[in-house]
ROBATOR-936422 format. One record per residue: residue in three letters; x, y, z of N, C-alpha, C, CB in turn. Coordinates in steps of 0.05 Angstrom, whole numbers, plus 32768, in hexadecimal, padded with zeros to 4 digits. Glycine has a CB too. Layout:
// residues N
ALAXYZXYZXYZXYZ ...
***
This chain:
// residues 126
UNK80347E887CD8801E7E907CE980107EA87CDC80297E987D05 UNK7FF47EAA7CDF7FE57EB77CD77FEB7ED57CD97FD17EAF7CE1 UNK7FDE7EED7CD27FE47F047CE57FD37F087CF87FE67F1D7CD8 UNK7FBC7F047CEE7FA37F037D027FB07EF17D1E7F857EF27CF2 UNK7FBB7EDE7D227FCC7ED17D2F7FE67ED87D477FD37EC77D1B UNK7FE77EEA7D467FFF7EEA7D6480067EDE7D6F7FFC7EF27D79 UNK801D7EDD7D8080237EC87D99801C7EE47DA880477EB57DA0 UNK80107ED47DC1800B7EEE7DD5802A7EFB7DD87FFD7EE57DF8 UNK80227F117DED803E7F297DF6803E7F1F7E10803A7F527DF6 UNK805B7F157E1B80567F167E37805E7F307E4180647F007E45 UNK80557F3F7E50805B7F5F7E5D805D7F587E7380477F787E5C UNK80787F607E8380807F5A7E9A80727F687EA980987F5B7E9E UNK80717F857E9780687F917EAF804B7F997EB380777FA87EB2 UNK803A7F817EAD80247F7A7EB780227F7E7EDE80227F5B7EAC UNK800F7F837EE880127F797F07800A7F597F0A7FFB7F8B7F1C UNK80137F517F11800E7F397F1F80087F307F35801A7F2E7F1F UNK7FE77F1D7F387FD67F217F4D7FE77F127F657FB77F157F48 UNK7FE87F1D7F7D7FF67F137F947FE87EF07F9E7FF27F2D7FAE UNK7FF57EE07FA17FDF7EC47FAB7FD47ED07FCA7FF67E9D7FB0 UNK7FC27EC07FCB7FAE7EC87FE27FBC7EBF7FFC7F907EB97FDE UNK7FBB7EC080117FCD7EB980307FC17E9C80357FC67ED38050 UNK7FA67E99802F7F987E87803A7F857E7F80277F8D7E8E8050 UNK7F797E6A801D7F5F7E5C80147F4B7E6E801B7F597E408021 UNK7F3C7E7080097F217E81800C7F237E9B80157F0E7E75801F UNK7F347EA780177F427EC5801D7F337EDD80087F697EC48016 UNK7F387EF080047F367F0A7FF27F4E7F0B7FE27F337F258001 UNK7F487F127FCF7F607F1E7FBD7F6D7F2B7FCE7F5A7F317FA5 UNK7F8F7F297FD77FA67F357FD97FA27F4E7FD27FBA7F2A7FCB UNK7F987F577FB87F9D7F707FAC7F927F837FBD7F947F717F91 UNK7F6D7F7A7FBF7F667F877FCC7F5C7F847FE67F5C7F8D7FC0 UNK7F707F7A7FF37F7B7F75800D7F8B7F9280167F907F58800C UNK7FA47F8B80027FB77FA57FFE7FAF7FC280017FC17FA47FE4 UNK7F917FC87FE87F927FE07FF27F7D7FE87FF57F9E7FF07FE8 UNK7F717FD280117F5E7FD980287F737FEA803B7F4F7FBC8038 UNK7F847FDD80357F9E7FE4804E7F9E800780557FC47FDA803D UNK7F93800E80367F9F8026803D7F76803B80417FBC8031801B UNK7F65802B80437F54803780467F47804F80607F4A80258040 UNK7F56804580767F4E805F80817F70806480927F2D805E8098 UNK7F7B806B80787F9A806E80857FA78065808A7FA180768093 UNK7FBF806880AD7FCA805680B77FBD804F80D07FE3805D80B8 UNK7FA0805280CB7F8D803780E87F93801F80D47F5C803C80F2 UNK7F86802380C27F82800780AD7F9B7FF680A57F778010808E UNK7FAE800780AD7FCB7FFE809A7FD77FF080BD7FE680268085 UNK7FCF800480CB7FD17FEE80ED7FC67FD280F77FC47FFC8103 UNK7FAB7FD880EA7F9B7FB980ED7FA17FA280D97F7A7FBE80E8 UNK7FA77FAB80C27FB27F9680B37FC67F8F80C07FB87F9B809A UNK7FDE7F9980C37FFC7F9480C47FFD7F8880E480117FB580BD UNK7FF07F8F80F07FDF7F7C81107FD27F6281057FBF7F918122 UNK7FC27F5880F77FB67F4280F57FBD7F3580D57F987F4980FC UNK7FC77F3F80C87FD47F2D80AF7FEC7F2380BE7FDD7F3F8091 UNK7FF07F0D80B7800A7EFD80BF80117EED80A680047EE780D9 UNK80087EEB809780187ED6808280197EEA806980057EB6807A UNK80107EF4805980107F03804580287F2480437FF27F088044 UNK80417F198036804E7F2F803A80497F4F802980687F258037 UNK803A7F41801180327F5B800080187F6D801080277F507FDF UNK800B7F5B801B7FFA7F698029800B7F7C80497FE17F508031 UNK80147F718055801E7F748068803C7F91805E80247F538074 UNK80427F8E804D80537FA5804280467FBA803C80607FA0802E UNK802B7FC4802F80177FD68023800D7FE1803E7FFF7FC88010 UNK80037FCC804E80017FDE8071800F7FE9807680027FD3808B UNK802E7FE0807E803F7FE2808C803C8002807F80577FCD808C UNK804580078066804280228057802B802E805880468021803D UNK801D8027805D7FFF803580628007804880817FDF80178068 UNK80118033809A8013804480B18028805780A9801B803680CB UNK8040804D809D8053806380AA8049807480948079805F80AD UNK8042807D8078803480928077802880A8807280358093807C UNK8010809A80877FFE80A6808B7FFD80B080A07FED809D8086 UNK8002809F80B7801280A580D3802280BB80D28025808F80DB UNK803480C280C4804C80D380BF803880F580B8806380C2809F UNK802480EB80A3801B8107809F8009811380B2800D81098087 UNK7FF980FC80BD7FE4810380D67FFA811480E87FD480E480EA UNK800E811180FA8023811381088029813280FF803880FC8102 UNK8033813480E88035814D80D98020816380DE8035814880BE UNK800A815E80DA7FF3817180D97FEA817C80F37FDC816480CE UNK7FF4816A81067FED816981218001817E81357FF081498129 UNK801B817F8126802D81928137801F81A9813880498197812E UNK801681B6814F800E81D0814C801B81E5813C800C81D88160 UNK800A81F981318019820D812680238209810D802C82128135 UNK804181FA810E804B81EE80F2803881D380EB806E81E480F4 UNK803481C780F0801F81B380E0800981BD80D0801281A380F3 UNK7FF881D680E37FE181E080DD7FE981F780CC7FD081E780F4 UNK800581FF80C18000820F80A6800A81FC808D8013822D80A6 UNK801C81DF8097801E81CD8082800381BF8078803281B98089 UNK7FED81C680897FD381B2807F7FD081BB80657FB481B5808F UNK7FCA81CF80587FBF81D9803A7FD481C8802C7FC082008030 UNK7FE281C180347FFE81AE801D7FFB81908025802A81B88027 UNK7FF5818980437FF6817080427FDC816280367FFD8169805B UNK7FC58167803D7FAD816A803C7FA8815F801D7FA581888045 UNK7FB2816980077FB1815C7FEB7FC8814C7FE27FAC81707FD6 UNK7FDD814F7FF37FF381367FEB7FF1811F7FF68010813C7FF1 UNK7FE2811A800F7FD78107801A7FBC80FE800A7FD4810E8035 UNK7FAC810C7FFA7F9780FC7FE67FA680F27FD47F81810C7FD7 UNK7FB180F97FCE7FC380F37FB37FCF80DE7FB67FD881067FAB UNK7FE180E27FC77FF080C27FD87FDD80AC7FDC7FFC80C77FFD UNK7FC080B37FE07FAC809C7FF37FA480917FD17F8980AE800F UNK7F9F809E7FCA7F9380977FA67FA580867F9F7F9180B27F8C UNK7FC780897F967FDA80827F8F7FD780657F977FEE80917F97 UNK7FDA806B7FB27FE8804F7FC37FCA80397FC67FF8805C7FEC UNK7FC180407FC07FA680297FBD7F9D80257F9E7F8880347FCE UNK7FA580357F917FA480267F727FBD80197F6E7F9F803B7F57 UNK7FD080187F737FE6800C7F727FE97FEE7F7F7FF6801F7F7B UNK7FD77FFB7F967FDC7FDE7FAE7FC57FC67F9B7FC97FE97FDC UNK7FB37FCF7F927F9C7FC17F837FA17FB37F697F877FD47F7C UNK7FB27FC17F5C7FBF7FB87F457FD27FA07F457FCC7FCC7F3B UNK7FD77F9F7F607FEA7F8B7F68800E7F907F687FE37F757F56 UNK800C7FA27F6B802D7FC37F6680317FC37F7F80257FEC7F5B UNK80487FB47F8C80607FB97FA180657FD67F9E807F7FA67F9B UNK805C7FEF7F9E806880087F978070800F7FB58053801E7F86 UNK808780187FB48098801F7FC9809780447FCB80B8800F7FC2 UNK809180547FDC809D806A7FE680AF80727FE3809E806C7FF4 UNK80BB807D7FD880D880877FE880DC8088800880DE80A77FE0 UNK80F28083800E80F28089802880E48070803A80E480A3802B UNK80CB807C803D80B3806B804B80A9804B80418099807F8047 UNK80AD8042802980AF802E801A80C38017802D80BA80397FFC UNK80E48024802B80F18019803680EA8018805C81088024802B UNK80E38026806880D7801D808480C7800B808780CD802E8090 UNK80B8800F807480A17FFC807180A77FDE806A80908007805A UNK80BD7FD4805580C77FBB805A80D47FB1807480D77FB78047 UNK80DC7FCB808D80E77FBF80A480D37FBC80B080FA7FCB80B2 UNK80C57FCB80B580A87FC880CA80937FAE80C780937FE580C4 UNK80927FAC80AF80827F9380A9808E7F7680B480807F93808B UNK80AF7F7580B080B67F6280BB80B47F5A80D480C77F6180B8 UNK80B07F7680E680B57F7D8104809B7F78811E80BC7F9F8102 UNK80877F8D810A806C7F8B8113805C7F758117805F7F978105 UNK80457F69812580357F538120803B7F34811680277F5D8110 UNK805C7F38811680577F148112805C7F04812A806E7F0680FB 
***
């Protein structure tokens, strides 16, 4: 074989695009991380009206708990409202993360919240 010539590389760790739930649907991918576009409302309405797509329906499910979890946080009087200056950019950070990841087609799991998120999805909306 030539050099100019290669056999391609297979790289596993490519993402690999999720199949669609339905015919004529949107990309999965960016299904996934609409999920997380205005938090955990968005990660609620998906995980409410997706029924067949589990990659989608897992990226919600993690979208509510959260985002849910930090809203909740910020909200305790007093202690919430001196954790805001901290939550406030770990929650951008998280929202950036978890929607380039969800787009790429990346199951990326949370710590913690990752794993709730595979129970809730089973639980919620079907």
């Amino acid at each position: 074989m030539d050099e100019t010539q290669k056999e391609p590389v297979s790289d596993e760790s490519q993402p690999v695009t999720q199949p669609a739930s339905q015919p004529g649907q949107s990309n999965p991918n960016t299904t996934a991380a609409l999920t997380y576009l205005a938090g955990w409302i968005t990660g609620l309405v998906f995980l409410l009206t997706e029924k067949e797509n589990d990659y989608i329906r897992f990226h919600a499910a993690q979208s509510l708990l959260t985002f849910g979890l930090l809203n909740v946080i910020v909200f305790v009087p007093v202690f919430g409202w001196m954790l805001m200056p901290i939550v406030a950019p770990v929650s951008l950070v998280l929202w950036i993360l978890l929607v380039v990841q969800a787009y790429q087609g990346k199951r990326f799991k949370l710590p913690v919240v990752g794993d709730y998120a595979e129970q809730v999805k089973d639980k919620i909306g079907k």
